[in-house]
mmCIF entry with sequence, helices, sheets and N, C-alpha, C, O atoms, coordinates in Angstrom:
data_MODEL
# 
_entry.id   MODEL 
# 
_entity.id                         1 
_entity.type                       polymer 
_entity.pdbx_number_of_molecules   1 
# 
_entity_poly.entity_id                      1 
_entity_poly.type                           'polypeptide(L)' 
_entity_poly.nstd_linkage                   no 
_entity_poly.nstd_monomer                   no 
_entity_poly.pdbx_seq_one_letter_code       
;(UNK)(UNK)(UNK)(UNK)(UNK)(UNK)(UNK)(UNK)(UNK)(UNK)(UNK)(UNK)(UNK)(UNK)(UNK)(UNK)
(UNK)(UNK)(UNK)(UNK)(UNK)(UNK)(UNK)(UNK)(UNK)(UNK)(UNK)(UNK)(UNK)(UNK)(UNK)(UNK)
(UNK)(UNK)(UNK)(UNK)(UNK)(UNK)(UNK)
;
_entity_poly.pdbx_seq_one_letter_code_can   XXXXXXXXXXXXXXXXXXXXXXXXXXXXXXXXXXXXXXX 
_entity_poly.pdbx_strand_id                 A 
# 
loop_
_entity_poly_seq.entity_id 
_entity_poly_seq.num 
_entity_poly_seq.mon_id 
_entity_poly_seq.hetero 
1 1  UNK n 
1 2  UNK n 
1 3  UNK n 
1 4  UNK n 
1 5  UNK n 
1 6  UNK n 
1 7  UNK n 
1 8  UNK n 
1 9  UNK n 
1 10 UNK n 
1 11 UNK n 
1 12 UNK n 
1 13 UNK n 
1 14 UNK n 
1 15 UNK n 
1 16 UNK n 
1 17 UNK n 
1 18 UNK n 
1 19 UNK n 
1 20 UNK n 
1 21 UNK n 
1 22 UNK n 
1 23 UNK n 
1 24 UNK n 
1 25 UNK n 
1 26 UNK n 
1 27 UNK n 
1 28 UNK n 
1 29 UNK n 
1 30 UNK n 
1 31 UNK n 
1 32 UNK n 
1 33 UNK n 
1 34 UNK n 
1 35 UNK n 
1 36 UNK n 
1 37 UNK n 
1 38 UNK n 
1 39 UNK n 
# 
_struct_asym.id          A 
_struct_asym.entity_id   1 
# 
_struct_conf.conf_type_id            HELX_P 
_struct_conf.id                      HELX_P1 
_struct_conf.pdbx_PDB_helix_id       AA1 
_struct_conf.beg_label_comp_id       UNK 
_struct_conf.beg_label_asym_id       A 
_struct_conf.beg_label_seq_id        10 
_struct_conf.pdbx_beg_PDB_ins_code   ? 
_struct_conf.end_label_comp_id       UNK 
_struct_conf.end_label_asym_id       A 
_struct_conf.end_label_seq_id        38 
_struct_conf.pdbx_end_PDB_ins_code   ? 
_struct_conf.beg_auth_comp_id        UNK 
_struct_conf.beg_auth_asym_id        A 
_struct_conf.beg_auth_seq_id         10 
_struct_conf.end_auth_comp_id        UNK 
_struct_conf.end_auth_asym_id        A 
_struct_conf.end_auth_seq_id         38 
_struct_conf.pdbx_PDB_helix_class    1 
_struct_conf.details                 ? 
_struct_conf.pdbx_PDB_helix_length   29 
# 
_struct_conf_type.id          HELX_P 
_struct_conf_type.criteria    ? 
_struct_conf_type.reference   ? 
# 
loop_
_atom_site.group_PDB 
_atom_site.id 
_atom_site.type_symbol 
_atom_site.label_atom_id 
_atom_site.label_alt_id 
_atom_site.label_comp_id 
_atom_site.label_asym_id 
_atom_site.label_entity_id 
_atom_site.label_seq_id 
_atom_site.pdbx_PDB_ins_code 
_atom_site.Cartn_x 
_atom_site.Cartn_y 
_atom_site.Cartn_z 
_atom_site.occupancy 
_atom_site.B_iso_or_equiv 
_atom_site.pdbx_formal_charge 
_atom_site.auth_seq_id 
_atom_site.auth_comp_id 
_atom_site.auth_asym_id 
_atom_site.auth_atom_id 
_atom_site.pdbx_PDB_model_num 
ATOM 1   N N  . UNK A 1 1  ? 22.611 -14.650 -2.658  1.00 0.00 ? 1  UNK A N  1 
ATOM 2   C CA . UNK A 1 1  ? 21.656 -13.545 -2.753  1.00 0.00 ? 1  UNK A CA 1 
ATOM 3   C C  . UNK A 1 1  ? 20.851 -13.714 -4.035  1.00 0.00 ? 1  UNK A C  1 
ATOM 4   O O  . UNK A 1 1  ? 21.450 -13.611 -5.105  1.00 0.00 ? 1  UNK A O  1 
ATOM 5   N N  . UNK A 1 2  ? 19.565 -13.962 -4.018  1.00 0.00 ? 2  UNK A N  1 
ATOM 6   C CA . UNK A 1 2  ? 18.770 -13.973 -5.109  1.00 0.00 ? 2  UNK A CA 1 
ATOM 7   C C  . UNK A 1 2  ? 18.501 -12.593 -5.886  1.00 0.00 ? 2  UNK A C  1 
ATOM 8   O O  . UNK A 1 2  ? 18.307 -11.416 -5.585  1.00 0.00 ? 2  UNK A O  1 
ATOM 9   N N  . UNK A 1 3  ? 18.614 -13.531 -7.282  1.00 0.00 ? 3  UNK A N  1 
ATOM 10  C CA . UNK A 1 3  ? 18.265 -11.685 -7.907  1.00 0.00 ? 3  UNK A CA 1 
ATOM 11  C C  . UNK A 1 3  ? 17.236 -10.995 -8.154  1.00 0.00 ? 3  UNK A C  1 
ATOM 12  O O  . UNK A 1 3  ? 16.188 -11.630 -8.273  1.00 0.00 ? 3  UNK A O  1 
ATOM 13  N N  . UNK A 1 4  ? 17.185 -9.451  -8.314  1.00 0.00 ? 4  UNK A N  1 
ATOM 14  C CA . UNK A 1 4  ? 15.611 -9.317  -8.050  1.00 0.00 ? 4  UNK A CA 1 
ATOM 15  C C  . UNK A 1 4  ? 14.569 -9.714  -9.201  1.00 0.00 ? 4  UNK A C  1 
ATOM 16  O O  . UNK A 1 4  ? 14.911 -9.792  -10.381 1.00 0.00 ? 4  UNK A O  1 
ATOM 17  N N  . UNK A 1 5  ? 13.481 -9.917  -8.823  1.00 0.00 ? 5  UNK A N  1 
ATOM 18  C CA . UNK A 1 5  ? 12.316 -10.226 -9.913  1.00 0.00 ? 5  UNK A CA 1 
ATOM 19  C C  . UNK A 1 5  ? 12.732 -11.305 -10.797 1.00 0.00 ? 5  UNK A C  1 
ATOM 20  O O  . UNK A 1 5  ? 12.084 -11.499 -11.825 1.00 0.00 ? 5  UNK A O  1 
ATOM 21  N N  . UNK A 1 6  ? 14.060 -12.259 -10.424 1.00 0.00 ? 6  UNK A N  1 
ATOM 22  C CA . UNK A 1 6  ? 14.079 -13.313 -11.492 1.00 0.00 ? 6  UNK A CA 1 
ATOM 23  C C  . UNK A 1 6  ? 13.735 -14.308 -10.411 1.00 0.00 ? 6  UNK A C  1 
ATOM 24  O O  . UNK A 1 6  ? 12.706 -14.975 -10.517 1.00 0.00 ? 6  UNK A O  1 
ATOM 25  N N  . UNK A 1 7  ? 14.585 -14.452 -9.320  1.00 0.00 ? 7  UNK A N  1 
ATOM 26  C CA . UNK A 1 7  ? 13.981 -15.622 -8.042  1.00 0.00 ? 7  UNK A CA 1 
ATOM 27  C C  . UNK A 1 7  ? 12.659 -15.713 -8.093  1.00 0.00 ? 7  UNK A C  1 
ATOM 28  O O  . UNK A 1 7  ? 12.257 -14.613 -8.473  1.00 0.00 ? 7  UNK A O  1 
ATOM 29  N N  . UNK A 1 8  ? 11.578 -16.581 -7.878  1.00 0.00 ? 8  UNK A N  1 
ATOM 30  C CA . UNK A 1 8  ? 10.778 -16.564 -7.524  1.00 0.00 ? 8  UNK A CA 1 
ATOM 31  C C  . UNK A 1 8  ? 10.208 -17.120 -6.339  1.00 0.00 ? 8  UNK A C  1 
ATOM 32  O O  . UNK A 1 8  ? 9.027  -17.453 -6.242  1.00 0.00 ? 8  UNK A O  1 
ATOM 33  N N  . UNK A 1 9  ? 11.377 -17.249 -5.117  1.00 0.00 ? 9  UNK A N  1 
ATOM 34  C CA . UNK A 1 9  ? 11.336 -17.737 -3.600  1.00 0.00 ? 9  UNK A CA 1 
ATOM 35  C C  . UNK A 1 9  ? 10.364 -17.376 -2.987  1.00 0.00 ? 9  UNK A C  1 
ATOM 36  O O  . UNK A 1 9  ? 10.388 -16.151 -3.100  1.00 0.00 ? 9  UNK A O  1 
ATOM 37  N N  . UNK A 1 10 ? 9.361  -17.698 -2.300  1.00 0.00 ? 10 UNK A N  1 
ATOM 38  C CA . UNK A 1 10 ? 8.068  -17.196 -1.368  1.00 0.00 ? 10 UNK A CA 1 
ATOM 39  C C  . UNK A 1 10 ? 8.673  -15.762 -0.918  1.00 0.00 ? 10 UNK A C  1 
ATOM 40  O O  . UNK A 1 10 ? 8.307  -14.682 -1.382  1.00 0.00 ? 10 UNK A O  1 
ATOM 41  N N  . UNK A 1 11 ? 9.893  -15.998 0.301   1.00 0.00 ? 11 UNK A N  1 
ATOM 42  C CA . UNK A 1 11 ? 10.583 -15.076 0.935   1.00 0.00 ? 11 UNK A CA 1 
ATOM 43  C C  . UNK A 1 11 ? 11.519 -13.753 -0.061  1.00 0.00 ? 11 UNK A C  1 
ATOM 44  O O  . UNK A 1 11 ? 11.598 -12.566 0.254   1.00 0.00 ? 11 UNK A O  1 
ATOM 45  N N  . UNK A 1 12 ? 11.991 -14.257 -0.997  1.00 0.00 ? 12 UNK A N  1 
ATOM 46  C CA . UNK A 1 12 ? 12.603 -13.355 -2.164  1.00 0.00 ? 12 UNK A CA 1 
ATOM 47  C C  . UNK A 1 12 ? 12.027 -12.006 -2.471  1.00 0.00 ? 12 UNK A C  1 
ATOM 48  O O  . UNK A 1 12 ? 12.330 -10.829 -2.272  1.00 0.00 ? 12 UNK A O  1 
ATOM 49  N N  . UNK A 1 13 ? 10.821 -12.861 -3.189  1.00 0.00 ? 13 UNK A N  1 
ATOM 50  C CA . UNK A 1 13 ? 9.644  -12.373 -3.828  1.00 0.00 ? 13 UNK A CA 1 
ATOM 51  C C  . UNK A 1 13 ? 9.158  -11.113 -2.592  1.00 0.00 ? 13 UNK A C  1 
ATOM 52  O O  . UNK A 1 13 ? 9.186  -9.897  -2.779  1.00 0.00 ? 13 UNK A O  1 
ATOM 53  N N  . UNK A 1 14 ? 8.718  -11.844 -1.304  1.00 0.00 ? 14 UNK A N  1 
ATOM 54  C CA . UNK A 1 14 ? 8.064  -10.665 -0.640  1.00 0.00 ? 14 UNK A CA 1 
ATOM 55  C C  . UNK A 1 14 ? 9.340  -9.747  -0.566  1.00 0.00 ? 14 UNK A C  1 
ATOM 56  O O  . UNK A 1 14 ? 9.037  -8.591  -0.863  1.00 0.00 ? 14 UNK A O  1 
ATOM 57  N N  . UNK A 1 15 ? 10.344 -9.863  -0.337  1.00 0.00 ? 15 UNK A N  1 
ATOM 58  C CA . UNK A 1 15 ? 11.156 -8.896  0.062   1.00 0.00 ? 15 UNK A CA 1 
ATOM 59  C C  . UNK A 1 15 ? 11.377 -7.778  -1.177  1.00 0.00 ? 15 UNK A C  1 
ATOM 60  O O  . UNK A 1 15 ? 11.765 -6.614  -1.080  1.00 0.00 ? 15 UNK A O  1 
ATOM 61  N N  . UNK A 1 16 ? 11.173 -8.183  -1.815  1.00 0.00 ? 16 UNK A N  1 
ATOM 62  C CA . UNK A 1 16 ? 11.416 -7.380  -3.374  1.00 0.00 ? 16 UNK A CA 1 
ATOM 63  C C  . UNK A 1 16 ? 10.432 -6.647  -3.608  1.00 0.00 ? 16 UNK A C  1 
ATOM 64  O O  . UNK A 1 16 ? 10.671 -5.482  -3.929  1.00 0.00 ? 16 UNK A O  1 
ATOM 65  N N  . UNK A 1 17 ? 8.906  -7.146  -3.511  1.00 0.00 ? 17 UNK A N  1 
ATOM 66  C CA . UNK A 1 17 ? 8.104  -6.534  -3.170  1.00 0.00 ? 17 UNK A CA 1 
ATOM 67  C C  . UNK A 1 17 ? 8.053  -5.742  -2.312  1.00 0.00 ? 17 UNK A C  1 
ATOM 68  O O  . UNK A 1 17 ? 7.463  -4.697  -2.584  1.00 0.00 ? 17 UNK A O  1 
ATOM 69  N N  . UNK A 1 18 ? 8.622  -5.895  -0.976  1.00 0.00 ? 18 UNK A N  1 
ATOM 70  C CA . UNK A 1 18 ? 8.431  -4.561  0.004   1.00 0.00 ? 18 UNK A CA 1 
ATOM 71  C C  . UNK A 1 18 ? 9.414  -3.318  0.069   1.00 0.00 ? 18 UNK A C  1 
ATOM 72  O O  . UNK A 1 18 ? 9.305  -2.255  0.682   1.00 0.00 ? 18 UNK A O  1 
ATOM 73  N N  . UNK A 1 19 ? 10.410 -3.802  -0.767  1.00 0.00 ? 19 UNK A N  1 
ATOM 74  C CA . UNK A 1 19 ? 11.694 -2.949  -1.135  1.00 0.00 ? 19 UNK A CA 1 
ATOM 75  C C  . UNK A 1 19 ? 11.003 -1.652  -2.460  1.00 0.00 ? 19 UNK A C  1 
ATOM 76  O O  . UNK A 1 19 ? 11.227 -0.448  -2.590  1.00 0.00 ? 19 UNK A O  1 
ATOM 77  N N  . UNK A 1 20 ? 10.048 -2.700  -3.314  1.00 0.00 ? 20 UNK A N  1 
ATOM 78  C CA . UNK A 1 20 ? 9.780  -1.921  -4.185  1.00 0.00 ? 20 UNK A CA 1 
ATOM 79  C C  . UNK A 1 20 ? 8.546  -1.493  -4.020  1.00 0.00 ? 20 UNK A C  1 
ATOM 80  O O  . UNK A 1 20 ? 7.994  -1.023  -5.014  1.00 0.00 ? 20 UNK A O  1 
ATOM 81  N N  . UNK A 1 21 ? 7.710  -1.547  -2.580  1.00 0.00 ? 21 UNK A N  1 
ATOM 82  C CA . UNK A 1 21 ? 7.016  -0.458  -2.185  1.00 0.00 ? 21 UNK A CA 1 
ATOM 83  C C  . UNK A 1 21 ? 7.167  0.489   -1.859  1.00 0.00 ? 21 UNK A C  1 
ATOM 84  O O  . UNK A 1 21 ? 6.647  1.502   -2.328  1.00 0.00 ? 21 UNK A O  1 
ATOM 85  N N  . UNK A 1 22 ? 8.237  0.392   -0.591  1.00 0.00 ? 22 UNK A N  1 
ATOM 86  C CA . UNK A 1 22 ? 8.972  1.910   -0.127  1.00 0.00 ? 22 UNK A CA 1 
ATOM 87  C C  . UNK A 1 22 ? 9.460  2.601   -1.245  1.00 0.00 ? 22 UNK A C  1 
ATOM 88  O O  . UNK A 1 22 ? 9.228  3.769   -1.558  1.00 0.00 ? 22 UNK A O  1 
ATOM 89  N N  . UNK A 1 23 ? 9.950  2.021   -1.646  1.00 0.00 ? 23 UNK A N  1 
ATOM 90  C CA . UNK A 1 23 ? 10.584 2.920   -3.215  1.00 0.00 ? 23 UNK A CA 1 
ATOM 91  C C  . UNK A 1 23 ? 9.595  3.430   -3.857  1.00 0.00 ? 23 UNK A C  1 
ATOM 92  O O  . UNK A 1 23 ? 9.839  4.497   -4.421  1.00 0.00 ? 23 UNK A O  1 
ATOM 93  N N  . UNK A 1 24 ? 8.485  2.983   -3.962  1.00 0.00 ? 24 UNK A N  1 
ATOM 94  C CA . UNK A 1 24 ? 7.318  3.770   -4.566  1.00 0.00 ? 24 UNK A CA 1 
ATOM 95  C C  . UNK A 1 24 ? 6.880  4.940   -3.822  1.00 0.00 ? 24 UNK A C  1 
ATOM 96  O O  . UNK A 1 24 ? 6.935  6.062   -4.326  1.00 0.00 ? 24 UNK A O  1 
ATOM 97  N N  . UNK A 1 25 ? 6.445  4.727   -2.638  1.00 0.00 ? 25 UNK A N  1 
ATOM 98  C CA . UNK A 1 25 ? 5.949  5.406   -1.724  1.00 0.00 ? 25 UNK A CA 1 
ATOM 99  C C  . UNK A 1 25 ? 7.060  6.901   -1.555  1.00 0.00 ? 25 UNK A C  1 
ATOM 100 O O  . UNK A 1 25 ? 6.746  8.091   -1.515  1.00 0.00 ? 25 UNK A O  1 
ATOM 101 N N  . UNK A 1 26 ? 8.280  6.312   -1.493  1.00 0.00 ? 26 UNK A N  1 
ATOM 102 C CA . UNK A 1 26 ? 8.877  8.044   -1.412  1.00 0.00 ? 26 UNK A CA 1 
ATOM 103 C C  . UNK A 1 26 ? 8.647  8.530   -2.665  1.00 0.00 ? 26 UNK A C  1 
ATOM 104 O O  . UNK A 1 26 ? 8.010  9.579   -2.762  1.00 0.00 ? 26 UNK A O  1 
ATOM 105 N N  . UNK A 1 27 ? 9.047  7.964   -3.662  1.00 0.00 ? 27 UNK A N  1 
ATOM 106 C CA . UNK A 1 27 ? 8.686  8.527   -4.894  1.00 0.00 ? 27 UNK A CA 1 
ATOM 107 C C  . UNK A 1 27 ? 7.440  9.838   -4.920  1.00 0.00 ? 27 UNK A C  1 
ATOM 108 O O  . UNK A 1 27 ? 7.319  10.996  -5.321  1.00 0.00 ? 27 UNK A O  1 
ATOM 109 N N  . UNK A 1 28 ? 6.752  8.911   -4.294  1.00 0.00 ? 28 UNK A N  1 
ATOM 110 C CA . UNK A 1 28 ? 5.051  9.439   -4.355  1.00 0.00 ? 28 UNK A CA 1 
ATOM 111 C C  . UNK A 1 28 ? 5.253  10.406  -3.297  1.00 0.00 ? 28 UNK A C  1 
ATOM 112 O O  . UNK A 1 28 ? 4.670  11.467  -3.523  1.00 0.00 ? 28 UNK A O  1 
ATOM 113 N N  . UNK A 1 29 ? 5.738  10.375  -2.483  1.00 0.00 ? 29 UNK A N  1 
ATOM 114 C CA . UNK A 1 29 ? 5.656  11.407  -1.569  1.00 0.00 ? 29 UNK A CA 1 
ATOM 115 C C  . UNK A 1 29 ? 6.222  12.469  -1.534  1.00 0.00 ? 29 UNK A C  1 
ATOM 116 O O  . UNK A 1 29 ? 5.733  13.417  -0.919  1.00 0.00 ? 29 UNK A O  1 
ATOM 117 N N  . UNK A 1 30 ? 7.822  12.581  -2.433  1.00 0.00 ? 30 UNK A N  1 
ATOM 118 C CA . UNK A 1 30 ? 8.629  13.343  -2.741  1.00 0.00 ? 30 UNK A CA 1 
ATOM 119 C C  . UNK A 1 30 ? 7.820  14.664  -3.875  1.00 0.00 ? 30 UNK A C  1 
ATOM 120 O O  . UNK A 1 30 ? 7.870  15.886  -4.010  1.00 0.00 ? 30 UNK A O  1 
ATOM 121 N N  . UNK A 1 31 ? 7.084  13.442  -4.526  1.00 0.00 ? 31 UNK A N  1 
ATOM 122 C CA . UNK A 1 31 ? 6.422  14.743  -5.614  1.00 0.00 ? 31 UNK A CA 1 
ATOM 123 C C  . UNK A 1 31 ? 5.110  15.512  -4.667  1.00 0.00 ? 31 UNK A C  1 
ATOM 124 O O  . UNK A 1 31 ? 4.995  16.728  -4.511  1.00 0.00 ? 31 UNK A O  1 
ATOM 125 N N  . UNK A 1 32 ? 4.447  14.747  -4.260  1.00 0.00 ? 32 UNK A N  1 
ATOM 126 C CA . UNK A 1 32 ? 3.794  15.646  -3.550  1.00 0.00 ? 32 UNK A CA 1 
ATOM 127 C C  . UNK A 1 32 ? 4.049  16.756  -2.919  1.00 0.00 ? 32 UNK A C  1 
ATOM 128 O O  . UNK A 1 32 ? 3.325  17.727  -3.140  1.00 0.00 ? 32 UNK A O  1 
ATOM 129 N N  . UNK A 1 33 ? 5.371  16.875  -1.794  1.00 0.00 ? 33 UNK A N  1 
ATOM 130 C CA . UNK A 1 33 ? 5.629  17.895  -0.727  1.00 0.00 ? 33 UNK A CA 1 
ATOM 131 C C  . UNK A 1 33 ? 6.744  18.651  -1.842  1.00 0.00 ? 33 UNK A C  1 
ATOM 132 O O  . UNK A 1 33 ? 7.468  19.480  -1.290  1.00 0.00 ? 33 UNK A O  1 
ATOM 133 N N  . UNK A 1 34 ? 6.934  18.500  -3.081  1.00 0.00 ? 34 UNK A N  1 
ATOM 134 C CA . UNK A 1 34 ? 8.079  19.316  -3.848  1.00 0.00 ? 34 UNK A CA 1 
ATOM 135 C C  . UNK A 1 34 ? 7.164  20.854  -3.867  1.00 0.00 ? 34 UNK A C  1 
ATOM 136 O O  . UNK A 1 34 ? 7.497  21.806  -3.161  1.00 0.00 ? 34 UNK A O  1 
ATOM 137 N N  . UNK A 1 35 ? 5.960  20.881  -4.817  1.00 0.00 ? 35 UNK A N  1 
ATOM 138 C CA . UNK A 1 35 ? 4.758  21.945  -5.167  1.00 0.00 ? 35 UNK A CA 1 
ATOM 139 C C  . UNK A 1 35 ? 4.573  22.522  -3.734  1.00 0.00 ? 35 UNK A C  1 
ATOM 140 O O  . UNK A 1 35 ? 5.016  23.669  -3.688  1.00 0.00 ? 35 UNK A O  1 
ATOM 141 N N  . UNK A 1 36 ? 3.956  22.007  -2.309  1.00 0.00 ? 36 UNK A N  1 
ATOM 142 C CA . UNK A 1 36 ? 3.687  22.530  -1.709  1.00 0.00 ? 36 UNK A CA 1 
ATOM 143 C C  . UNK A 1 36 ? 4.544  23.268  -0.707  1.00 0.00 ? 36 UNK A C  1 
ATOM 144 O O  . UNK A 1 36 ? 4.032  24.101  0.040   1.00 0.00 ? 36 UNK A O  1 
ATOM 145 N N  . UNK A 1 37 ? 6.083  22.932  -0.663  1.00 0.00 ? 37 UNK A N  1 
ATOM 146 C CA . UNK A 1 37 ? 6.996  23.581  -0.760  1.00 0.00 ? 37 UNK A CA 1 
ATOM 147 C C  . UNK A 1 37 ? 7.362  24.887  -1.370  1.00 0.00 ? 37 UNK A C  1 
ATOM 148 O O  . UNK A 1 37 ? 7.755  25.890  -0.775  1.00 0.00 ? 37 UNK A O  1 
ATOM 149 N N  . UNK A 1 38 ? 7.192  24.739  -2.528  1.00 0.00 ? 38 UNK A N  1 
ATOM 150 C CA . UNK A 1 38 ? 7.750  25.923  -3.772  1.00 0.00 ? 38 UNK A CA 1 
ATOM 151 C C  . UNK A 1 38 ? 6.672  26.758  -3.556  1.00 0.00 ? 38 UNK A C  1 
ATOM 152 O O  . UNK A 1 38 ? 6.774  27.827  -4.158  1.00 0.00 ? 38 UNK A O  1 
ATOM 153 N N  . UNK A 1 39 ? 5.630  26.616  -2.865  1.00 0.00 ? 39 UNK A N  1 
ATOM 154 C CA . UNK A 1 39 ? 4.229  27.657  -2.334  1.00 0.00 ? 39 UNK A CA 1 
ATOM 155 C C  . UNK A 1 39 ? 4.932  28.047  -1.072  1.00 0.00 ? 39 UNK A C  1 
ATOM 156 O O  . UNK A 1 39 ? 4.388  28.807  -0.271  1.00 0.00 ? 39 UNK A O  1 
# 
C-alpha cells in the first residue's frame, strides 16, 4: 500500500487525489447546510 502524498505512482497519486476531493467536498458541504439548518 503506497503512502499518501509520498508515492508518486500515476495510479497512487490519482487515488489520493480523489480521496482528497470527496473529503473536501463534504467538508464544504457540511458547512454550508449547518447555518441553513439552525434557520
Amino acid at each position: 500500500v503506497p503512502l499518501p502524498l509520498i508515492s508518486y505512482g500515476g495510479s497512487a497519486l490519482f487515488t489520493m487525489m480523489l480521496a482528497m476531493g470527496l473529503i473536501f467536498s463534504v467538508a464544504i458541504h457540511r458547512e454550508l447546510a449547518i447555518p441553513r439548518r439552525a434557520r
